[in-house]
Each structure stands twice: as C-alpha cells, then as structure tokens.
N, C-alpha and C positions, 0 to 999 in steps of 0.2 A: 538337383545339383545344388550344393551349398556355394554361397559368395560368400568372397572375404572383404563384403562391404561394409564401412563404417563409414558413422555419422560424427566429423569432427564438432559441427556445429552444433548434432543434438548432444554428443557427451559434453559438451563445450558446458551447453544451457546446464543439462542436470551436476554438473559440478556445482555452480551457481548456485543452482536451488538450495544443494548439500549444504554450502558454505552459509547460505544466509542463515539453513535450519540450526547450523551448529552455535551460529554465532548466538541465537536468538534463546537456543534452550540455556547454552551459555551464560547469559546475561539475568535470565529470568532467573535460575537458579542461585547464581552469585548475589544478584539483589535479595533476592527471600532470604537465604541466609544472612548477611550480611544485618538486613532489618530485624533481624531476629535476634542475632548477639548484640547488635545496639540497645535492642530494647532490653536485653536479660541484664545486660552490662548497667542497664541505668534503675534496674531495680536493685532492693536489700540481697546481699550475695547470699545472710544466712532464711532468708526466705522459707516457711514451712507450711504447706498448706495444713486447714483445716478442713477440708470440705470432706462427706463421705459418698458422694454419690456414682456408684459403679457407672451409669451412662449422664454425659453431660453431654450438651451441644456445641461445638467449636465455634468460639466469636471471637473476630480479631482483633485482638490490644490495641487500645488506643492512647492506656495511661497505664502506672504502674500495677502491676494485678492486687486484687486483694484476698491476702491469705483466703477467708471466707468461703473463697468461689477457687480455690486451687485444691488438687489431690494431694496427701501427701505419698510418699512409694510405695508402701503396705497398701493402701487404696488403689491406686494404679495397679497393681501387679495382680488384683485382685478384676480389677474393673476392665483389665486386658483380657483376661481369660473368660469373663463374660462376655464381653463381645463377641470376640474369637469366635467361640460358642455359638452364640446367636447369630452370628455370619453361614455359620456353616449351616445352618437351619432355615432361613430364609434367603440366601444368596442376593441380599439388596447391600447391592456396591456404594450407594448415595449414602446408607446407615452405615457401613464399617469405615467408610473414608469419612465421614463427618466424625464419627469417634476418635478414629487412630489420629489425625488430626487435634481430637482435644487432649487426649492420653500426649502426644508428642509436646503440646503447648504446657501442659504443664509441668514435665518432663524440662523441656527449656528452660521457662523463670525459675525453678529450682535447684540449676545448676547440675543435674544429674546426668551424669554422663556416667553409666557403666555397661555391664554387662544385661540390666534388663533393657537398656534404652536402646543398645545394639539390636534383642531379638524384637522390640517395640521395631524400629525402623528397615528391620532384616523383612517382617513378614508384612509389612505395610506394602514393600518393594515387591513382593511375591505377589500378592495379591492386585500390585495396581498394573504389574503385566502381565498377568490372566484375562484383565479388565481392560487393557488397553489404553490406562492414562497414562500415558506417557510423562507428562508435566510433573506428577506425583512421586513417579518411579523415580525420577530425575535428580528429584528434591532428595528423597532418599540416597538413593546413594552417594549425593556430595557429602549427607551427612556423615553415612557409614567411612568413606573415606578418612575422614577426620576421626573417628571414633575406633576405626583400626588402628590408626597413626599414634592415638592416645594410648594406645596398653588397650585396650577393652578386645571382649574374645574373642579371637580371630579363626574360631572354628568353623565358619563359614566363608574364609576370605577368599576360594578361590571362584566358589560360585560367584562371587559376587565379583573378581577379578577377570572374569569369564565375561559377565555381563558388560564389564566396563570396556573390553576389549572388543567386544562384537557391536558395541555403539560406537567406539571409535574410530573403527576402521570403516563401517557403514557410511560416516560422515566426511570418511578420507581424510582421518586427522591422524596421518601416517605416525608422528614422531610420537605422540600419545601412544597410539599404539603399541610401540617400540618399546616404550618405558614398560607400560603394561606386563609385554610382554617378559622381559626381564623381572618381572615381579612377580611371574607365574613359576618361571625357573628357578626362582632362590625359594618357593615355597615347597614343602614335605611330598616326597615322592607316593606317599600312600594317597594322601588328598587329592593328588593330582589323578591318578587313575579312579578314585571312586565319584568323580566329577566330568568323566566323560570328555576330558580334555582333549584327548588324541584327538577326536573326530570336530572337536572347535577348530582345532587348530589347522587339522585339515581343510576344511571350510573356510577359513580365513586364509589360507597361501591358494587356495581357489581364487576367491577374491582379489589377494592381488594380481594375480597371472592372469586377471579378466578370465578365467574358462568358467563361462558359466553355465556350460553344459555339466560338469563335476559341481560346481557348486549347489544347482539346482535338487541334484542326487545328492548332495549330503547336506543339504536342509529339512530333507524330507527327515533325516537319522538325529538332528539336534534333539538334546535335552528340553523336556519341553518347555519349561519356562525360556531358556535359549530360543528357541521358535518364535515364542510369543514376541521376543522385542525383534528379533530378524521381522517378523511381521511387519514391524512399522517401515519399513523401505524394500519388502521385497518387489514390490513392484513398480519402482522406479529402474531395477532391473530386469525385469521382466517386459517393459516398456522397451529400454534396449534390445532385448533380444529377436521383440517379436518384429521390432520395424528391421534387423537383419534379416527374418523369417521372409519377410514380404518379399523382398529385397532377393532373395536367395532361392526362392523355388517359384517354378511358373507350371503351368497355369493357376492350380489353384492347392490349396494346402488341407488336410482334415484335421479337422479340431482336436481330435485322437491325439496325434502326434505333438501337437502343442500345450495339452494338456498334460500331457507324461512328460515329457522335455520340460518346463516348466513349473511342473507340481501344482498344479490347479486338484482342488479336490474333487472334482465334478466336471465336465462337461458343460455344464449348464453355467456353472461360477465363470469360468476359461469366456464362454461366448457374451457372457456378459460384461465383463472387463473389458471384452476386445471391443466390443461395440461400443463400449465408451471413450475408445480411442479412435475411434473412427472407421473400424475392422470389417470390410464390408463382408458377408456372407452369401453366397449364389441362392437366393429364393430362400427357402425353408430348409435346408440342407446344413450339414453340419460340416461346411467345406468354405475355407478361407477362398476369395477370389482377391488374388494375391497383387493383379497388373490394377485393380481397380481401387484397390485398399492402399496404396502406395500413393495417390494423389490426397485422397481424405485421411489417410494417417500423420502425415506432415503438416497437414492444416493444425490437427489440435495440440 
C-alpha cells in the first residue's frame, strides 16, 4: 500500500542544501569570470601572441602575459584540433582539461571572442559533463551565455539553453527557469525538435508537479549529455523518494521494484546507495526491511 507521507522537515533540509549549492556554484563562477576580464581589461587590448606550440600547460596569470608564451588564433585553432584528437585516443580528462584551459586563456588575454571561442567553450562544456566536473561546465557556460549575447553562433543555443534550464530548475531557481524557458520558445522550431526538447521539457513539468514516479521514467529517455548533469542531483531525489518508500509499504520492500521506480542501473548500484543512507536489508537478501530502515534512515 502506498502513503501519501511526506517529510516537511527533510524537504525543508534538502531545499537548504539546493540553495547553499546554487549560491556557491554562483559565486565561484561569477568570481573566475569576473578575475578574468579584470585581468584581460588590464592587459594591451591589441595583444598578439607569438608562441607556436600546439600543447602548452595552463598556469595562472599573475601579471600581464607576455606575447612569447601566448598563441595566436591560426595556432589555437590548430592546437584545438590536436588536442581534440589526442583526447579521443587516450580519454585522460586531467590532459584535455589542462589544455582547454590554456587554449581558453589565451583566447581571453587576446580579446577573441568569436565563433571559434564559442565551439573552444561548447566542447569543453561537453566534455566536462561526460566527466562530471561540474565546476568546469559551469565556468563554461557563464561564458557561452555571454558569447551568445555577443552575436557569435548560436547554432548550438538550444542544447546549451537545455542545459541551463535543467540546472536551474534542479537548484529550484524557478524564475531563472522561466526566463530560460521563454528563451527556448522564441528560438527556430526546427532546433527545437532536433534537440529532443519535447521530453526535457516533460521531465522538467514532472519536476515541478513533484511526481517523481514520471520523472524517474523520463530520465531514463534524456539526451544523454542531459543525463550526465541530471546526474549531479538525482539522487537528492531519490533520497526523497526512497525514505517515502520506507514509509509507505510494510513489511519489507524488493530491491526490484526500487531499482526500476528509481532508475538504478543495477541492483547492486540500488543496494549500495541505499545502504549508505542507512537502508537496512533482511540478512543477505535482496528485500528492504522497511519498519527497521525508517529509524536508521532519518538518522543519516
């Protein structure tokens, strides 16, 4: 038998938590940038690097850069596509993110804001939520914001207006959302359908309706870079749903049914999670004991 119990004091907490993540990605992001046009602002505007080296190491300005050690864009555009390359050949995230980082810096002091800086910060963003830095992605996209704003190509704006709506809303930063939203509808109706919109947007009126029985089901269907940053909070809802679980069937519950309700990819992932919230299990069995899990799940 399902209950229609809820936890005002745990949704209470995990709003909190939301609020402090939003504030904090917020700030960090606003500062890096912010340090970044101060320092481009207080270098030579007509700045040209001389440097030719396809891979350089990222180190952070401390003083105006010297041509020397800067690319200029014919080098960059050059020293992207090897990367790229050698990313896809070895899959070490440490080496592509230390590059795109220097590629992006010199990019910066040179004042270059176009259409390659776009796909520079488009596939940085791609790749740092495959990878799960969130921090990175972050950074990116405040850029790309600004650099859609600018004129520069906007042939990827909805993926990336996708992305910005499906972080907003996750953090409950409803009116953001709204705006977002409206940004999605004034955009080309062809982009909108080859971008898998419909079922975002489904997934996010899930969200707000709290039914996260349909949201769980159409997480599974997200695009999958969409996935990757739903990743980083699905399971502050899932947290929600299972202490309702506890709550709502007696005696005991199969892992089965919480792993498919849910979207655990595995059985094994599912019991693993749960036992870190404190989900007690009958002996070796693959069955929630549900009246026992309900005093150690509210402990942690």
């Amino acid at each position: 038998m399902q209950s229609s119990f809820t936890s005002k004091d745990s949704e209470s907490e995990e709003s909190k938590r939301l609020e402090r993540r939003r504030n904090r990605f917020t700030n960090q992001s606003t500062s890096i940038i912010n340090k970044s046009i101060q320092l481009t602002n207080e270098t030579n505007q007509s700045l040209i690097g001389t440097c030719e080296k396809l891979e350089k190491n990222y180190l952070r300005l401390t003083s105006a850069p010297n041509p020397s050690t800067i690319r200029p864009l014919a080098i960059l555009e050059q020293a992207f596509s090897f990367v790229i390359n050698k990313y896809k050949s070895n899959n070490d995230w440490s080496y592509i993110s230390n590059q795109l980082k220097s590629i992006r810096q010199d990019l910066m002091v040179q004042s270059i804001r176009n259409d390659f800086t776009v796909l520079v910060y488009e596939e940085n963003a791609r790749i740092a939520l495959e990878i799960g830095d969130l921090d990175q992605f972050i950074q990116c996209q405040a850029q790309l914001e600004m650099l859609y704003d600018s004129g520069c190509n906007r042939t990827n704006l909805i993926e990336f207006l996708i992305y910005r709506l499906l972080y907003s809303l996750l953090l409950n930063d409803y009116k953001k959302a709204n705006r977002i939203l409206i940004d999605i509808d004034e955009t080309n109706i062809l982009l909108r359908k080859s971008n898998n919109i419909d079922i975002v947007l489904e997934f996010c009126s899930s969200f707000r309706r709290k039914n996260y029985i349909q949201l769980f089901t159409l997480y599974k269907s997200l695009p999958k870079l969409a996935c990757c940053l739903v990743n980083f909070f699905i399971d502050i809802y899932r947290k929600q749903m299972i202490q309702i679980l506890i709550w709502g069937f007696a005696p005991t519950l199969s892992i089965d049914v919480v792993t498919t309700m849910l979207a655990y990819e595995s059985n094994e992932i599912c019991r693993e999670h749960l036992s870190s919230l404190g989900v007690i299990f009958i002996d070796e069995s693959m069955s929630i004991d549900c009246k026992t899990s309900r005093t150690s799940f509210d402990k942690k």
